[in-house]
C-alpha positions as CSV (number, residue, x, y, z in Angstrom):
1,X,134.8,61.0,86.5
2,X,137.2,63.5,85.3
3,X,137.9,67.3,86.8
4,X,138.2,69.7,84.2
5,X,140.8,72.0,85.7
6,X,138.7,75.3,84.3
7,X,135.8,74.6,85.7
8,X,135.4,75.4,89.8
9,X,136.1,72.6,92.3
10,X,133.1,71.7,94.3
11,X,135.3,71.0,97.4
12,X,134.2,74.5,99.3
13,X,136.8,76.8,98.0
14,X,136.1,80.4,98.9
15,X,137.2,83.4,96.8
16,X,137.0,86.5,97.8
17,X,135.7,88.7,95.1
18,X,135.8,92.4,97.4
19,X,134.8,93.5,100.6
20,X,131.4,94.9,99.7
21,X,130.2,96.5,103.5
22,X,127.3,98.1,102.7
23,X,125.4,100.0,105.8
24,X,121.8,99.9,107.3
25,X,121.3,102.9,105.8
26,X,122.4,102.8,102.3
27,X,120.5,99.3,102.3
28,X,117.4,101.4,102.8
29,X,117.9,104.1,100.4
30,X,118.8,101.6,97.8
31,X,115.9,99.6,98.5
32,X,113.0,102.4,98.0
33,X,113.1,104.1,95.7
34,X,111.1,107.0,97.0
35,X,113.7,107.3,99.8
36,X,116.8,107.3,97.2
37,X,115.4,110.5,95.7
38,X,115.3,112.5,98.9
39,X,118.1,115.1,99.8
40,X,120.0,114.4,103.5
41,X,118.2,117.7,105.1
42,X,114.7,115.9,103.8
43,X,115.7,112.5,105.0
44,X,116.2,114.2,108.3
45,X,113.0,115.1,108.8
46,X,111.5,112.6,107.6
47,X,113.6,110.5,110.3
48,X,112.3,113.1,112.6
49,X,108.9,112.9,112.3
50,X,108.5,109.0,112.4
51,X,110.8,109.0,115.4
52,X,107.9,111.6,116.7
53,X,104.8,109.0,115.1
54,X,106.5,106.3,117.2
55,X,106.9,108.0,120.8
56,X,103.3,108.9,120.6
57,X,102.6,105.3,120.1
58,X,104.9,103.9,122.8
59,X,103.7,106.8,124.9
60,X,99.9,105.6,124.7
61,X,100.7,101.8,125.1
62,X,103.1,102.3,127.9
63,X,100.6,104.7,129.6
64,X,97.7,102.1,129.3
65,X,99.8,99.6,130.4
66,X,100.5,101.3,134.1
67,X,96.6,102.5,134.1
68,X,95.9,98.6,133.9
69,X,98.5,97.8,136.4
């Protein structure tokens, strides 16, 4: 079996194209597209208030969990 020197060797050969970092936070706004349309001072709220939603919910469990203790 012949290796056609065009074609890419299957021996593992790694070629690196770019570095293409992407962060956890573009990954989001790319993702949803109801989040890509925000503006930053709207994403910031919105960050605010589920940060809010969730420390009522740990409050609540971590208060039920010391009543049961």
């Amino acid at each position: 079996m012949a290796i056609d020197e065009k074609t890419p060797r299957q021996s593992g050969e790694i070629v690196k194209v770019e570095d293409a970092e992407v962060s956890e936070a573009e990954f989001f706004l790319q993702r949803y597209p109801l989040l890509r349309e925000k503006s930053k001072d709207e994403l910031d709220k919105l960050n605010k208030a589920v940060l809010k939603k969730l420390d009522w919910k740990f409050l609540l469990i971590i208060t039920l969990m010391l009543l049961m203790k």
